[in-house]
N, C-alpha and C positions, 0 to 999 in steps of 0.2 A: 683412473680416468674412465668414465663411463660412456657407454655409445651411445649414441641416441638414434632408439628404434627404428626399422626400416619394416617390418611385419608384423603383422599384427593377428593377435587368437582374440577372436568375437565369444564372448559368452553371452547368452540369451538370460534378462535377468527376472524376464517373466516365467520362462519353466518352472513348472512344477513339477521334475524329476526326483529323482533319489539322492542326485545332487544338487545341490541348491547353489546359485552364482557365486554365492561369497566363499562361500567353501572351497567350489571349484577354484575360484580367485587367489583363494590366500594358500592354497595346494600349489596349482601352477606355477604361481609367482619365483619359489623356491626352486624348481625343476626346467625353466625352458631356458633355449639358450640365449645367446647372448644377442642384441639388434631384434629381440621381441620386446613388446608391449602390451598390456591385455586390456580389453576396453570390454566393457558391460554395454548392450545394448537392448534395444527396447525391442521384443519380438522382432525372429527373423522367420515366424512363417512355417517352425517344426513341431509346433505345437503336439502333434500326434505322436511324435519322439523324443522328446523329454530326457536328457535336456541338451540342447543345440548348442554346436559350436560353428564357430569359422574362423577363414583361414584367409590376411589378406595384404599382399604386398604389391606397390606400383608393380606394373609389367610383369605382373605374374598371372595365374591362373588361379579363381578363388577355391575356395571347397567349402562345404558347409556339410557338419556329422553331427547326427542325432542319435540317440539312445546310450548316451553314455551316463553310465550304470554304475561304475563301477571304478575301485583305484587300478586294476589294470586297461579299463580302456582312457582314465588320463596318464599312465604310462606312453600307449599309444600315440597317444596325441602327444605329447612331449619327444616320442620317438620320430614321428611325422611334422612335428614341428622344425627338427635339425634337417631334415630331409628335404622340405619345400626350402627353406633357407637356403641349402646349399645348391639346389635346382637352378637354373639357369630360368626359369621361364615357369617354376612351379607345377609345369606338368607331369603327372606320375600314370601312372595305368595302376587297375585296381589291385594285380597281383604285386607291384613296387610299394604299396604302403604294408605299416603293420598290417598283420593279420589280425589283431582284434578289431582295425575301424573295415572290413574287405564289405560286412554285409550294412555299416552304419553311414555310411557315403550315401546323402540325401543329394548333392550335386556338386558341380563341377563346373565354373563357370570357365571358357577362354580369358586368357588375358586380355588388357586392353591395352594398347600402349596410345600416348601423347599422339604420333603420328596416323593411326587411326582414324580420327577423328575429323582429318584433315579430308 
């Protein structure tokens, strides 16, 4: 039986990093946990840091990491992926994630919730 996703990892599928989306994509895929889903999207604006990710579930708090380089920093992100999952509210402090994403954290948005808005 399979879950159907509640979080979601944003790849950027215009970078032109070291890693390229589909790679990052079909890497990923294998490695995150479970109630994730990866979605390809069209620039989110990290252009400078190459290549961008994000991080995005209702009533949580988003993230969005750039300069990932490397099969240790989507380690990281596979590490941070179980991590915001199991957050109540997806907030972490910079010393709470892996230490390979501490200096690639482009931002951090508040959650939003439903009642919010109201």
């Amino acid at each position: 039986m399979s879950i159907k996703p509640d979080h979601f990892l944003l790849i950027c599928e215009t970078c032109e990093g070291h890693i390229r989306a589909e790679s990052m994509h079909q890497t990923l895929a294998q490695k995150l946990p479970d109630g994730f889903a990866i979605r390809t999207v069209n620039c989110m604006a990290g252009c400078e840091r190459p290549t961008t990710v994000g991080f995005q579930a209702e009533g949580k708090a988003q993230y969005l990491f750039g300069d990932i380089l490397s099969d240790q920093d989507m380690d990281a992100l596979v590490e941070f992926a179980s991590q915001f999952r199991d957050s109540e509210d997806g907030w972490t402090n910079a010393t709470q994630r892996p230490s390979a994403l501490f200096d690639k954290t482009l931002a951090r948005l508040p959650r939003f919730a439903q009642e919010d808005s109201l």
